[in-house]
DOKOL-782152 format. One line per field, with one value per residue (C-alpha): residue number from 0; residue in three letters; x, y, z negated. Coordinates in steps of 0.05 Angstrom, whole numbers, always signed. Example, Ala and Ser with C-alpha at 12.3 -4.5 7.8 and 13.67 -1.06 7.14 Angstrom:
num: c(0 / 1)
residuo: c(ALA / SER)
px: c(+246 / +273)
py: c(-90 / -21)
pz: c(-156 / -143)
***
This chain:
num: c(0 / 1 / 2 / 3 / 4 / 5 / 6 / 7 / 8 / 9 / 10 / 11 / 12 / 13 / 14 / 15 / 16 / 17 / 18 / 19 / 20 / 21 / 22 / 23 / 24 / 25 / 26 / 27 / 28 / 29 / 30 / 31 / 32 / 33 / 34 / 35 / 36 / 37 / 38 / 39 / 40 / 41 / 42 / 43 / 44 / 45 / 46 / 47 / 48 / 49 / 50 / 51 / 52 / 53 / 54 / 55 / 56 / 57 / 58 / 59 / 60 / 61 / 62 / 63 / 64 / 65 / 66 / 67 / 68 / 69 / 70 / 71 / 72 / 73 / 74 / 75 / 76 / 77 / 78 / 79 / 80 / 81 / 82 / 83 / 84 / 85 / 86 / 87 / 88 / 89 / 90 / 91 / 92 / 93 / 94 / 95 / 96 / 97 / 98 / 99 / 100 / 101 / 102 / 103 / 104 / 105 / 106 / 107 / 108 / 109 / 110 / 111 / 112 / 113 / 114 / 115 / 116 / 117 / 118 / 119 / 120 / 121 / 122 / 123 / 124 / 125 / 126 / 127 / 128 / 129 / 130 / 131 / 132 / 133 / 134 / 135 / 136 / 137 / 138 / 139 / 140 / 141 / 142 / 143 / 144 / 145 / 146 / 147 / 148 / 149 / 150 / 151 / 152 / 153 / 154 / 155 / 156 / 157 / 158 / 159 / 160 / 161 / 162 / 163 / 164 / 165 / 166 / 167 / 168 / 169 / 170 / 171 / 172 / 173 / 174 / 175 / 176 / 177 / 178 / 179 / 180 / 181 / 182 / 183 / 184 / 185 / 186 / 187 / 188 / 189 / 190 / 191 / 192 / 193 / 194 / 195 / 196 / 197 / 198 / 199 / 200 / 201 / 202 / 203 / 204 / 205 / 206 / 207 / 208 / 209 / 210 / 211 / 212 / 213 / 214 / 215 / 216 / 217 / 218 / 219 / 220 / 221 / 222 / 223 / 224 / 225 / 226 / 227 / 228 / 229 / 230 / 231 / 232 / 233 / 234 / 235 / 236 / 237 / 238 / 239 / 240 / 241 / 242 / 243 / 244 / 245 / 246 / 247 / 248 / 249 / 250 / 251 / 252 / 253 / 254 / 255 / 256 / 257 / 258 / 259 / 260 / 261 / 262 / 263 / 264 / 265 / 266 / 267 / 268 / 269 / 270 / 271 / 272 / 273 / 274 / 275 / 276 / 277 / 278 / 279 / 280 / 281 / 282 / 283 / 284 / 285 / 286 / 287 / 288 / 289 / 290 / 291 / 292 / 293 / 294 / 295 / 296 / 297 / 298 / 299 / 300 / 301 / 302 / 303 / 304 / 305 / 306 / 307 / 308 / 309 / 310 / 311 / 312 / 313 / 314 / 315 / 316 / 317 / 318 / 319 / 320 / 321 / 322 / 323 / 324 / 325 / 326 / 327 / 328 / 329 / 330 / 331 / 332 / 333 / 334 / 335 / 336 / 337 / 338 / 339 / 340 / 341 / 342 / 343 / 344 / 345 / 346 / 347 / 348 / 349 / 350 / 351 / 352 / 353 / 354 / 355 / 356 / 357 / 358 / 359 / 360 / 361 / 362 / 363 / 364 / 365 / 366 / 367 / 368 / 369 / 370 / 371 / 372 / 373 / 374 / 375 / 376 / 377 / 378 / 379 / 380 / 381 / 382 / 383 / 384 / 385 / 386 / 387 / 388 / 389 / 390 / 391 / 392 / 393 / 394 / 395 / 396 / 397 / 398 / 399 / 400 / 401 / 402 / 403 / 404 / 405 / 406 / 407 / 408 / 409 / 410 / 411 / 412 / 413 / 414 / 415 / 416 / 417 / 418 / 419 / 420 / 421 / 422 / 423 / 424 / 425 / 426 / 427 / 428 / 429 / 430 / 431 / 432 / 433 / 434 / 435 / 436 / 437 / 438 / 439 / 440 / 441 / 442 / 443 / 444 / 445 / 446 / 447 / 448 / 449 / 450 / 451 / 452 / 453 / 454 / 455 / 456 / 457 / 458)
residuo: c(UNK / UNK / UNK / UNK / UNK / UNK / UNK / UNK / UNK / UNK / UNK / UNK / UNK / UNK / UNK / UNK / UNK / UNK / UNK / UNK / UNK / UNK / UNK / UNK / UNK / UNK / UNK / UNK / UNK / UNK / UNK / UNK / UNK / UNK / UNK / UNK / UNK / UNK / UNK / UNK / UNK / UNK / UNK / UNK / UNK / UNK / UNK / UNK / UNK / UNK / UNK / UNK / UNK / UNK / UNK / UNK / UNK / UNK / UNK / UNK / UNK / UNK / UNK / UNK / UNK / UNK / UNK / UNK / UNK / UNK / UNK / UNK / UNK / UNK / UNK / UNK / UNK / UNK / UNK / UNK / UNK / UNK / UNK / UNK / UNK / UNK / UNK / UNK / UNK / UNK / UNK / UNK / UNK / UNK / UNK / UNK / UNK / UNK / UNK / UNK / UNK / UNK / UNK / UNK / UNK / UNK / UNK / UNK / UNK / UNK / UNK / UNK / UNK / UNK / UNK / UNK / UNK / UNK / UNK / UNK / UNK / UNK / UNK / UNK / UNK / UNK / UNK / UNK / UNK / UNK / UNK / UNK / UNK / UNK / UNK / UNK / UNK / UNK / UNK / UNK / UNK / UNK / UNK / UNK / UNK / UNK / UNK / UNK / UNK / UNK / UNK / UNK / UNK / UNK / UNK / UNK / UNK / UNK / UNK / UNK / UNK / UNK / UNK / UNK / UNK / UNK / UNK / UNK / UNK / UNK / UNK / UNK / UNK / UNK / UNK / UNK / UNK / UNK / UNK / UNK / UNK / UNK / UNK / UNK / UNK / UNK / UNK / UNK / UNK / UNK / UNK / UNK / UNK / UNK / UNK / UNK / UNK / UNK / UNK / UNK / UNK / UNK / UNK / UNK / UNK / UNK / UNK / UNK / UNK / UNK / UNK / UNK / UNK / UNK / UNK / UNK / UNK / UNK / UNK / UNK / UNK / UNK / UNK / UNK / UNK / UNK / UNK / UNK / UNK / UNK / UNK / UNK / UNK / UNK / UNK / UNK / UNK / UNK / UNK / UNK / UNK / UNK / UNK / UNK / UNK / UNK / UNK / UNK / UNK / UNK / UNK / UNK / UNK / UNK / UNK / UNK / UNK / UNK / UNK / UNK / UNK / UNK / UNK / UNK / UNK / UNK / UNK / UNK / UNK / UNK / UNK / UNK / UNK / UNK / UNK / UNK / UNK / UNK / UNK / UNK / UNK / UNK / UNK / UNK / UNK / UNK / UNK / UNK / UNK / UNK / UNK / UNK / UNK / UNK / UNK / UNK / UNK / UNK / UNK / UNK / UNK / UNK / UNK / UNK / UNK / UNK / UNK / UNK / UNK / UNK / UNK / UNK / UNK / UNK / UNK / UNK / UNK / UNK / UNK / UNK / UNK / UNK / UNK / UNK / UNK / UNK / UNK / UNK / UNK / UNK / UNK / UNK / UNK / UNK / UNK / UNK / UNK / UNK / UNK / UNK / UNK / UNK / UNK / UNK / UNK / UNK / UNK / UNK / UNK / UNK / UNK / UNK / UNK / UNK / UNK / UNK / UNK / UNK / UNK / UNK / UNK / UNK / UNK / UNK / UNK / UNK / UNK / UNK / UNK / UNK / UNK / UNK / UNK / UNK / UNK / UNK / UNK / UNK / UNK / UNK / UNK / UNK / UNK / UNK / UNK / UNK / UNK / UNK / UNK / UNK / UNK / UNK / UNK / UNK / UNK / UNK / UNK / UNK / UNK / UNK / UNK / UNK / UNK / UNK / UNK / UNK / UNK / UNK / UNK / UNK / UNK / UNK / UNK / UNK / UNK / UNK / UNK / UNK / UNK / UNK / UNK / UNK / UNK / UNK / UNK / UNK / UNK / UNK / UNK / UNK / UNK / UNK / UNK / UNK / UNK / UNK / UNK / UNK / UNK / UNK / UNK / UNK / UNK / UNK / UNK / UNK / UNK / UNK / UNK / UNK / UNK / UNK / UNK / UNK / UNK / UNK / UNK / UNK / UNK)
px: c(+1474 / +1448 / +1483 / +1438 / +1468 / +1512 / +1538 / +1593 / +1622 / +1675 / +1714 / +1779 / +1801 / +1846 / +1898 / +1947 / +2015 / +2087 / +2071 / +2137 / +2130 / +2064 / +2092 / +2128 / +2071 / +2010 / +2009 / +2012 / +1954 / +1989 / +2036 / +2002 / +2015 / +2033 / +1969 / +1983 / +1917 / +1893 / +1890 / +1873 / +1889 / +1842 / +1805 / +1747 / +1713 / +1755 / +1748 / +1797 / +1823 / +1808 / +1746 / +1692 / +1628 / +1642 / +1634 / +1592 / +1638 / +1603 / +1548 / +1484 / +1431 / +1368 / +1298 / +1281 / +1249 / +1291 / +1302 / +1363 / +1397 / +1367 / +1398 / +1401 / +1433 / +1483 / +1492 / +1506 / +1561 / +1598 / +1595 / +1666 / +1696 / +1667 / +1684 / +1754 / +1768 / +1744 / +1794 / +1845 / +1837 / +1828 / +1764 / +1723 / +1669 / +1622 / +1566 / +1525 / +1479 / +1424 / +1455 / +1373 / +1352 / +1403 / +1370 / +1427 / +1420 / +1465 / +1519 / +1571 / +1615 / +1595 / +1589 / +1652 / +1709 / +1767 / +1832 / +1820 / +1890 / +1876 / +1808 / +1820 / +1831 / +1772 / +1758 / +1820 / +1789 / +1719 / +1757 / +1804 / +1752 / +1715 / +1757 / +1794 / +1778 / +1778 / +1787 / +1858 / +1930 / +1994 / +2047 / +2117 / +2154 / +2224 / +2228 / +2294 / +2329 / +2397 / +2445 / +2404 / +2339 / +2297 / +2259 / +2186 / +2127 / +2052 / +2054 / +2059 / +2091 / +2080 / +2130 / +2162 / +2241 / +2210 / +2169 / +2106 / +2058 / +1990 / +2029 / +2070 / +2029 / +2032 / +2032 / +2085 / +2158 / +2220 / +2255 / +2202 / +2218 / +2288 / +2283 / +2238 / +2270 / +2343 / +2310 / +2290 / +2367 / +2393 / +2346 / +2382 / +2450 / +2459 / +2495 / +2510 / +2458 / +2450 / +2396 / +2359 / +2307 / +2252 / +2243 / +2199 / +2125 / +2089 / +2121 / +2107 / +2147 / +2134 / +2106 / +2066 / +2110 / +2066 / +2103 / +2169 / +2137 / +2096 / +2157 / +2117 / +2150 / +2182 / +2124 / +2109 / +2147 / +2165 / +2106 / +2145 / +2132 / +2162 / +2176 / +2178 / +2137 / +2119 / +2194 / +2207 / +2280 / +2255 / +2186 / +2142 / +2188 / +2166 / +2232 / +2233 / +2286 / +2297 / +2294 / +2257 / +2271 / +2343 / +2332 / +2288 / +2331 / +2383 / +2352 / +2328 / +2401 / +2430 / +2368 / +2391 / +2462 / +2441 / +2408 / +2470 / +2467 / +2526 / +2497 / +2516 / +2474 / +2454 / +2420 / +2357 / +2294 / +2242 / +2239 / +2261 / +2208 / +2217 / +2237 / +2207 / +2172 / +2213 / +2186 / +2125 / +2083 / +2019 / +2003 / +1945 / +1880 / +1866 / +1809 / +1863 / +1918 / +1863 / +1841 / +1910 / +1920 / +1853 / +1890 / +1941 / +1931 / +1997 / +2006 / +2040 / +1994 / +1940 / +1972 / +1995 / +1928 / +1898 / +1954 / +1930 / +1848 / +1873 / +1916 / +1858 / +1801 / +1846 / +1872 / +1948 / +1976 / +2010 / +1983 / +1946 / +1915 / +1901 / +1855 / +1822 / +1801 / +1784 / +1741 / +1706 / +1690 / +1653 / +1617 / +1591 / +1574 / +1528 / +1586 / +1573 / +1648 / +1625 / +1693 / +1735 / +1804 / +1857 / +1940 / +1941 / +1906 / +1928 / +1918 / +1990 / +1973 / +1952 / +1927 / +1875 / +1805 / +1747 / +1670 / +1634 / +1580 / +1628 / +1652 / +1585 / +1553 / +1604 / +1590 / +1507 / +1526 / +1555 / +1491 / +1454 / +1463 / +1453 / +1517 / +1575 / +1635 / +1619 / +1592 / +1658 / +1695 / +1663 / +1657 / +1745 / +1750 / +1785 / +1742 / +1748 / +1801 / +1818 / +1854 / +1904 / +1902 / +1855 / +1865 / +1886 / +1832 / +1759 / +1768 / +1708 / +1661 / +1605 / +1649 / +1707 / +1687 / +1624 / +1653 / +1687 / +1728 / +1781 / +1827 / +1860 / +1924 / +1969 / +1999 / +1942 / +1891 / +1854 / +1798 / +1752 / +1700 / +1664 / +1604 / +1577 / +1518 / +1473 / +1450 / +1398 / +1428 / +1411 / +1463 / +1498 / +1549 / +1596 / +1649 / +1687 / +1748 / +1794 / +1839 / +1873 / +1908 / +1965 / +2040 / +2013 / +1981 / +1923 / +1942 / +1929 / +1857 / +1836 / +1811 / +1747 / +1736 / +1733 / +1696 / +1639 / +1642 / +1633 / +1582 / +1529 / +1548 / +1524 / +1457)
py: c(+2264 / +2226 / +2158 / +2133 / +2188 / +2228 / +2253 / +2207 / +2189 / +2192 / +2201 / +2188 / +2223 / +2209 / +2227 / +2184 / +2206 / +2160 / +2086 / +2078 / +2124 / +2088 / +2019 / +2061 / +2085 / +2037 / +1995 / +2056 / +2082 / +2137 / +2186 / +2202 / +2266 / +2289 / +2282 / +2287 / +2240 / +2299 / +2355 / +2341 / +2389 / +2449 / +2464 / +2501 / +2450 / +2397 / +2342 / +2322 / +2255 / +2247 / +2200 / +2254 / +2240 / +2257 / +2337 / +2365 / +2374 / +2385 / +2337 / +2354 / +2345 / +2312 / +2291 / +2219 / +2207 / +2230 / +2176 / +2137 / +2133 / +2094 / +2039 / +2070 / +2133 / +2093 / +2043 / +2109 / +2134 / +2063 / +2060 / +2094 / +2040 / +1986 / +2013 / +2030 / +1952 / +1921 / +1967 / +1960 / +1890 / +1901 / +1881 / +1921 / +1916 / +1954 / +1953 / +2002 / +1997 / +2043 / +2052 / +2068 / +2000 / +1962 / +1951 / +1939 / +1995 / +1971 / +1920 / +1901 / +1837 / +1833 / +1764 / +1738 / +1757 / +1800 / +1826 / +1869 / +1913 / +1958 / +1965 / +1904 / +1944 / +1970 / +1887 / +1896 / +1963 / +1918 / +1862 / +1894 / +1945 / +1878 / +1849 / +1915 / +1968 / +2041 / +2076 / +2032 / +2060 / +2021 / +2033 / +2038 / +2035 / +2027 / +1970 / +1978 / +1924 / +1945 / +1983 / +1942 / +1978 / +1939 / +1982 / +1949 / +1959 / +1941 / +1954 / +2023 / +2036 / +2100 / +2126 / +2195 / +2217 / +2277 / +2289 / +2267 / +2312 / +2315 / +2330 / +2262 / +2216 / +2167 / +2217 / +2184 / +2197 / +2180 / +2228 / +2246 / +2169 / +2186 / +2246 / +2215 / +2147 / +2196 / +2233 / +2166 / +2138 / +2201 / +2202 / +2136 / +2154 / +2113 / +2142 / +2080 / +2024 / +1964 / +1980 / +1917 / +1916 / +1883 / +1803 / +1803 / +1817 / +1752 / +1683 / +1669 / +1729 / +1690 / +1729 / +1703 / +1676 / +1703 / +1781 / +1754 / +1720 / +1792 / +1837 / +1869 / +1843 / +1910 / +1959 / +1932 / +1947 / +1901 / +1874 / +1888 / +1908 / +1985 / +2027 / +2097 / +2120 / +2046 / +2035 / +2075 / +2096 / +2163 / +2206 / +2185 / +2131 / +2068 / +2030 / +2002 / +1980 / +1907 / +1915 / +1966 / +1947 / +1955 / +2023 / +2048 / +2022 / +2060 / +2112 / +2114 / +2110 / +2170 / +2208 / +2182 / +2195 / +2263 / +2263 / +2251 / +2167 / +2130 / +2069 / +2001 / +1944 / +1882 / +1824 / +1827 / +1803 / +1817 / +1848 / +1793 / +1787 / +1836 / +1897 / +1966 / +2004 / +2080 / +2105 / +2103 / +2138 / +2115 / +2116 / +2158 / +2114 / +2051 / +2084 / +2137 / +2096 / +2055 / +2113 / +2134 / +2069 / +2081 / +2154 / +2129 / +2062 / +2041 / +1967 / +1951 / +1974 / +1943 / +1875 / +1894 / +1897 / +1838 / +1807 / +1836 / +1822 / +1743 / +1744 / +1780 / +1733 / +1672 / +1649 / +1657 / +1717 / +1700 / +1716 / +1650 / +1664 / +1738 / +1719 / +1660 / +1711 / +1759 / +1708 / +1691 / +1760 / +1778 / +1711 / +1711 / +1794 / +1777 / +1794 / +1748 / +1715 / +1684 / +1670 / +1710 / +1689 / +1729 / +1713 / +1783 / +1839 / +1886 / +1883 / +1867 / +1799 / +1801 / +1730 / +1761 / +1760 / +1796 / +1796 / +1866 / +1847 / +1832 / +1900 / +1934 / +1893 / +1919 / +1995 / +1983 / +1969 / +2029 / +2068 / +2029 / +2064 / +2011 / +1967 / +1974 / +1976 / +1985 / +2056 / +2081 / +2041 / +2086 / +2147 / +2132 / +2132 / +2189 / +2254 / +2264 / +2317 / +2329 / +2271 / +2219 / +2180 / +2219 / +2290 / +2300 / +2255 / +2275 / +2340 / +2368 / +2416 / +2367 / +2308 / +2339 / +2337 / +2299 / +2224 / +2185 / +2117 / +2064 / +2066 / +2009 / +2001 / +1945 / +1944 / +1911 / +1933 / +2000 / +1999 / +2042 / +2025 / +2086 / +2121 / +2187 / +2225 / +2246 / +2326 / +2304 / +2286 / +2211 / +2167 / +2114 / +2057 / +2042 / +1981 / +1984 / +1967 / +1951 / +1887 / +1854 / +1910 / +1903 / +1932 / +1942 / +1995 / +2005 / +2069 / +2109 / +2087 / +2112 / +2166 / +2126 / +2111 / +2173 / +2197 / +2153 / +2172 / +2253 / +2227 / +2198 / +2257 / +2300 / +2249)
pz: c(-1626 / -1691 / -1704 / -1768 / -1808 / -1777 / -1706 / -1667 / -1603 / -1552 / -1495 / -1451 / -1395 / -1344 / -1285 / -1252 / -1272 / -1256 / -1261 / -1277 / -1342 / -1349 / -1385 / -1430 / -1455 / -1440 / -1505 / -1548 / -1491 / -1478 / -1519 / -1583 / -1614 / -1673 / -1721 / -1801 / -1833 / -1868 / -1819 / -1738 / -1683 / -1693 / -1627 / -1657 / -1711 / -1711 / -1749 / -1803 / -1820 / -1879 / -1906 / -1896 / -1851 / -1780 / -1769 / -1707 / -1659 / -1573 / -1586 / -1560 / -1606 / -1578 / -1603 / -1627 / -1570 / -1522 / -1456 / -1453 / -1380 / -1322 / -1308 / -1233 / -1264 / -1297 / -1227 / -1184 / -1233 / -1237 / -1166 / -1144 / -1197 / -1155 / -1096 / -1111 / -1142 / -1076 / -1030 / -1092 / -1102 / -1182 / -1228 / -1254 / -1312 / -1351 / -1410 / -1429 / -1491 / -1513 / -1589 / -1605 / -1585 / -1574 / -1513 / -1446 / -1401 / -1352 / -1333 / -1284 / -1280 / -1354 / -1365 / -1386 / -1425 / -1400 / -1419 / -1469 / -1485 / -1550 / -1559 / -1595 / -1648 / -1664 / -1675 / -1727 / -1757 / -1765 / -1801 / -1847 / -1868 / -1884 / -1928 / -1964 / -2001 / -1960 / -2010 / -2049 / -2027 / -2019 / -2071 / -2051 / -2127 / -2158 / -2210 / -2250 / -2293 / -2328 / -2273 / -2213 / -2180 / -2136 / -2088 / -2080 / -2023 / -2017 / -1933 / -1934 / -1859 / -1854 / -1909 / -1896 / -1900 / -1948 / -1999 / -2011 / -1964 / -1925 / -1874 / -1873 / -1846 / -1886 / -1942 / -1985 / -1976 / -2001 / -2020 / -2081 / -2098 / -2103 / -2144 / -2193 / -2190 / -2213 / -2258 / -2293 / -2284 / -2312 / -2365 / -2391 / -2373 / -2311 / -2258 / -2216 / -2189 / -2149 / -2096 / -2075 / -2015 / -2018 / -1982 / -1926 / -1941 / -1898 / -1913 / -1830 / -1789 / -1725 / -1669 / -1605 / -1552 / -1497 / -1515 / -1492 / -1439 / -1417 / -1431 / -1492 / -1555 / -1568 / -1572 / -1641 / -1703 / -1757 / -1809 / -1871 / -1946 / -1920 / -1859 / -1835 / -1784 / -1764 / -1763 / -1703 / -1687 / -1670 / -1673 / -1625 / -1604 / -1575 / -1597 / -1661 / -1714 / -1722 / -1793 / -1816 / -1885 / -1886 / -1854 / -1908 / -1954 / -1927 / -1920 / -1998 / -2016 / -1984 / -2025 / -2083 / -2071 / -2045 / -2124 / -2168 / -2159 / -2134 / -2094 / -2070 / -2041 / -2072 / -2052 / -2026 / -2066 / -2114 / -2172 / -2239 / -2296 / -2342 / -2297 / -2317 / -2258 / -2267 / -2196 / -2146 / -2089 / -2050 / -1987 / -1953 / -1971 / -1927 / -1889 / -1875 / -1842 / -1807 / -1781 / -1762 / -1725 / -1682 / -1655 / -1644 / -1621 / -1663 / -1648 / -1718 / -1765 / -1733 / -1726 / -1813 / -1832 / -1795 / -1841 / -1901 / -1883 / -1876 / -1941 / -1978 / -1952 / -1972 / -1900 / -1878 / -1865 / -1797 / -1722 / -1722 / -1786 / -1770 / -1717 / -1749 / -1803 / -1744 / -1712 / -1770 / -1799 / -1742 / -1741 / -1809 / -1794 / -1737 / -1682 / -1628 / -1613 / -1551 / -1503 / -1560 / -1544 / -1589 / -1591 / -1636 / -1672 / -1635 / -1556 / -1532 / -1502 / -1437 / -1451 / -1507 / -1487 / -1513 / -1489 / -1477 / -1514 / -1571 / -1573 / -1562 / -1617 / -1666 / -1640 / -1644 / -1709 / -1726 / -1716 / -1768 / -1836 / -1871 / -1847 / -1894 / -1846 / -1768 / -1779 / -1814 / -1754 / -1709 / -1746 / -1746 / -1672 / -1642 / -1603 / -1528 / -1507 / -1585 / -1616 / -1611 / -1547 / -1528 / -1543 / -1466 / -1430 / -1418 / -1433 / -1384 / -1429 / -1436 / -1457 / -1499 / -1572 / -1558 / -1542 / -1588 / -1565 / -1566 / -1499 / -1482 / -1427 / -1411 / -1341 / -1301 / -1355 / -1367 / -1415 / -1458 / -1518 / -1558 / -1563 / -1529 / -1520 / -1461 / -1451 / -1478 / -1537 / -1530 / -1560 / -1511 / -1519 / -1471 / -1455 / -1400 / -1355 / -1301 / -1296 / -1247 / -1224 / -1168 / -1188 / -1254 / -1230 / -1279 / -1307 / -1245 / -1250 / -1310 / -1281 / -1262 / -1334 / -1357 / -1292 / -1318 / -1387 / -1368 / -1320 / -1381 / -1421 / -1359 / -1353)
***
């Protein structure tokens, strides 16, 4: 399939597995695995991470001409989601776009917003890829002054224990910081510092009250200037430090002490005027850890860089001012924002609210070459049965490696956003999902998602 320049799409699959294990997992949408940003999982031509067009993966190639789905076709294959949410009780919805056209090929309950979950992000990926460059880094440094080092960060939260590495994700670690930042110390005869972490990166730290209200508050990490691995107590973990700061901090000590440096703690703040920068790494580019975010569906970096889009467009860098700027980037882009509702960047909110059309108008857009951001939104989205949340969902032959999408899970929500083509190798949007779901329940019906997914792929 041809999206303006290059092949896309996507996929989910699905299979009902503990509910109870379910809200563990649902607003990281499932348990990602591990995926370094420069190299993906390899199941014949994989694509990689990094910011290179997307490869040709299971797609079928079709002519120009080739006919998009009926919207019969398309009724047929939605109907056992229908059917299921009037025995279950549950809503379902669906949109289906032509990405040729633009044209709607078919749609079902699709004329208001609904609870979105975390396909909001690929909202977040359209509005900080608006506002920041995809190709900058984030700089995590070491500013010394005298006997005191203060240790400094951009927003890089995907810092590493090691040393710097494609295969850390974030590809900066800390303990090349702390070998360079000793070797500069030692250089000058200083054997003993004053470590001082950095203040808090956003002046407003307050979160929505809704994810105390919804149980939900601690599947996001801390926005801060630092973190490893999102600021995760362990790998893969959904629990998160409660000050990630102090933990890389801590963590930077022992690597210098491990280097020669005795260490104590100061008080924490910035850098004075006048300090001399001795130590730094950067971060995998922006496009990179956006990317990252999209696989994995990682609820703090998203909500991190809505920050940064609103600080870089001039608004506040706070929730509320995250999705003012979120709001009006896709206004002034064309998006239409009817019934957009947003409490955060990143899906956690069951009271968030998104339109289909809002969602499929960013995706149409990312088959027209000449946008600047919506086609490298897309072309970031993780492949069906290969990567991310979705390396172990549609996995059938003609789906894997052919779809591309955002999932999306909260515990009365399943959705799914993306792109995939037809065996005829006509290119379709889809945006769809099931809320309202009894005993937060919605995990067990993802299966219909993905059902319809394979079942264009197969039209």
């Amino acid at each position: 399939m041809r999206r303006g320049t290059t092949a896309a799409i996507v996929g989910a699959s699905s299979a009902a597995v503990l509910i109870a294990a379910y809200f563990v997992a649902d607003v990281q949408d499932a348990a990602p695995g591990i995926f370094t940003l420069s190299q993906a999982p390899a199941p014949s031509a994989a694509p990689t991470a990094s910011a290179v067009p997307a490869p040709t993966l299971n797609v079928p190639q079709g002519q120009g001409d080739s006919q998009a789905p009926t919207s019969r076709e398309l009724e047929e294959a939605w109907a056992p989601s229908v059917a299921a949410a009037q025995e279950g009780g549950w809503n379902a919805w669906a949109m289906v776009v032509d990405a040729r056209s633009g044209n709607t090929l078919y749609e079902y309950n699709a004329n208001s917003a609904h609870t979105p979950a975390s396909i909001t992000k690929i909202l977040t990926a359209y509005t900080a890829l608006s506002h920041l460059d995809p190709n900058s880094h984030l700089t995590t440094s070491v500013a010394q002054d005298n006997d005191n080092i203060y240790l400094e960060g951009e927003g890089d939260l995907l810092l590493g224990e090691g040393t710097n590495s494609i295969e850390v994700s974030g590809r900066a670690g800390l303990e090349t910081l702390a070998k360079d930042t000793a070797s500069s110390l030692m250089s000058k005869g200083i054997s003993h510092v004053e470590l001082h972490a950095a203040p808090a990166l956003f002046a407003d730290t307050a979160r929505p009250a809704s994810w105390s209200e919804q149980q939900v508050a601690g599947y996001e990490g801390q926005l801060a200037p630092y973190a490893i691995d999102a600021g995760r107590t362990y790998p893969k973990s959904n629990e998160f430090y409660a000050d990630s700061i102090s933990n890389v901090a801590e963590v930077f000590a022992q690597k210098l002490r491990a280097q020669g440096i005795d260490v104590d703690f100061g008080v924490r703040g910035p850098a004075p005027q006048g300090a001399t920068r001795i130590a730094s790494v950067q971060s995998a580019s922006v496009d990179e850890q956006i990317r990252w975010m999209l696989y994995h569906s990682d609820n703090t970096l998203a909500d991190q860089y809505c920050h940064f889009a609103a600080r870089q467009s001039g608004g506040e860098a706070s929730f509320a001012g995250s999705v003012q700027t979120l709001e009006k980037t896709l206004s002034e882009r064309g998006i239409p924002t009817d019934q957009l509702s947003l409490e955060d960047c990143s899906g956690l909110s069951s009271n968030d609210r998104i339109h289909p059309k809002t969602l499929a108008a960013i995706l149409s857009q990312g088959f027209d070459a000449t946008q600047p951001v919506a086609p490298r939104v897309v072309r970031n989205l993780p492949w069906a049965g290969v990567q991310g949340t979705l390396a172990n969902r549609l996995t059938d032959d003609m789906v894997a490696g052919n779809a591309q999408a955002k999932t999306g899970s909260l515990a009365e929500v399943s959705s799914l956003a993306g792109v995939v083509s037809t065996s005829k190798g006509h290119p379709v949007i889809f945006v769809i999902g099931i809320d309202k779901v009894p005993n937060d329940g919605a995990y067990a019906t993802r299966g219909y998602l993905d059902n319809f997914v394979t079942a264009i792929a197969e039209m």
